[in-house]
N, C-alpha and C positions, 0 to 999 in steps of 0.2 A: 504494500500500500504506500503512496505517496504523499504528496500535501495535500490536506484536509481542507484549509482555509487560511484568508489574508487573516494575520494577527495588527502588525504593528510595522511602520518603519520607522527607523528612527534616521534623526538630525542631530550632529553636534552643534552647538551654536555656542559665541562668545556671550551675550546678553539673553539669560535665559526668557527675561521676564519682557523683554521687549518684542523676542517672537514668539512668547506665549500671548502677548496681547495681540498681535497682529491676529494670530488664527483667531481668537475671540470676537477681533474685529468683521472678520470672516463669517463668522455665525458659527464656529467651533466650541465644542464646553471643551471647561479645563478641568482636569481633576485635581486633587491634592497635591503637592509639589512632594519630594521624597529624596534622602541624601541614600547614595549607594557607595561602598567599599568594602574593603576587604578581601580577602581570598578567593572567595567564590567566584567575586566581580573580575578579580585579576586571572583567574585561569578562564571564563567566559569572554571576556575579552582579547584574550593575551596580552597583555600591560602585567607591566610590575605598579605598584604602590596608587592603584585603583581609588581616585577620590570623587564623588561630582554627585552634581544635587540635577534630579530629573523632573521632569512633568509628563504627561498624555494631553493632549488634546484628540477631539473626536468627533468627526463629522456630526451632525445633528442625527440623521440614520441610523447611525451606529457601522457604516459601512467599513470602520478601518480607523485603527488609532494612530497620531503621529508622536513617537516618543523623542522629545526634545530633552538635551543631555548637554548640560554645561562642565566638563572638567573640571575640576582643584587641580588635578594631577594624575598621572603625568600629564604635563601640556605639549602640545601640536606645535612644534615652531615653524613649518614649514607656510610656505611664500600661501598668503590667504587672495585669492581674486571673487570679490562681492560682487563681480558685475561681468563673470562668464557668459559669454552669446551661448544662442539656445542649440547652436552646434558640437559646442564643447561637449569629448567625449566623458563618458557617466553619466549620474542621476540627471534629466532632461530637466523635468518638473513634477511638478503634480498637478494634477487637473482634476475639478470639482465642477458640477452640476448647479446653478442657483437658478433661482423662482426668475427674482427679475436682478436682470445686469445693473442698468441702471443706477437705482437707489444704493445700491453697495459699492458701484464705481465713485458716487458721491462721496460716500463717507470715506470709503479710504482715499479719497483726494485731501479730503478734511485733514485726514489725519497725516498725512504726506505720505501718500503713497501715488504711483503714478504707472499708468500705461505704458508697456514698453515703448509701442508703440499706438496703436487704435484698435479699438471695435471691428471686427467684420463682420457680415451677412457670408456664411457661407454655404450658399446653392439653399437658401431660406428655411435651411434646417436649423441650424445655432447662429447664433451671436456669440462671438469668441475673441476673447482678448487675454495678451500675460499683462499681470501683474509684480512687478519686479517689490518684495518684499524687503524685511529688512536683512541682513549679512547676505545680499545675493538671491537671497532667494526666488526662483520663480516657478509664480502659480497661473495655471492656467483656469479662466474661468468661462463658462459655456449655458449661456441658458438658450433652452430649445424651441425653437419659431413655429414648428408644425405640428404641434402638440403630442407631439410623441412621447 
């Protein structure tokens, strides 16, 4: 037997609380924040001297949790780029489903966030545009024209 089901991805981030608020900003719930170390952490890992304080956030659905993970230690020194184009090999983005684009493109403008680039109609099934979040992040979002 193989994989069951989506659990979790996870995201390291430098500012736990600022891309915990962003997905909140999203319409994500957050769970309880939680410090992880120890042994356990450090052979699931493989890291020596395993320190960092986590969160979940979770689509409204329940379709899939994203586990956001701030380090104490060991820390990452290598070269950090927060503004990867979306051909950069690895993790592309993530892409969410919302009611209406719109009113959510508002508020995260509010709150400074910004279109990569625009909105498109495409072939008048979604309305689809990224979101470039905070440390990089990019979120795709898509609400659907044909009522599908």
């Amino acid at each position: 037997m193989g994989v069951r089901s989506f659990e979790h991805i996870g995201i390291v981030v430098d500012d736990l609380e600022r891309v915990a608020d962003f997905f909140e900003l999203l319409g994500f719930e957050r769970a309880a924040p939680f410090h992880v170390r120890g042994r356990w952490a450090d052979r699931v890992n493989g890291l020596d001297g395993t320190d960092g304080d986590m969160v979940f956030v979770t689509a409204p659905d329940g379709s899939g949790a994203i586990e956001l993970t701030r380090f104490r230690s060991p820390l990452d020194d290598t070269l950090r780029e927060g503004d990867a184009p979306a051909n950069r090999h690895g993790l592309r983005h993530l892409a969410y489903r919302v009611d209406e684009l719109a009113p959510l493109l508002e508020r995260l403008a509010a709150a400074g966030y910004r279109l990569v680039r625009e909105a498109v109609n495409y072939e008048d099934v979604w309305l689809v545009c990224y979101v470039r979040g905070p440390e990089g992040l990019l979120i795709e979002l898509g609400e659907r024209l044909d009522g599908g």
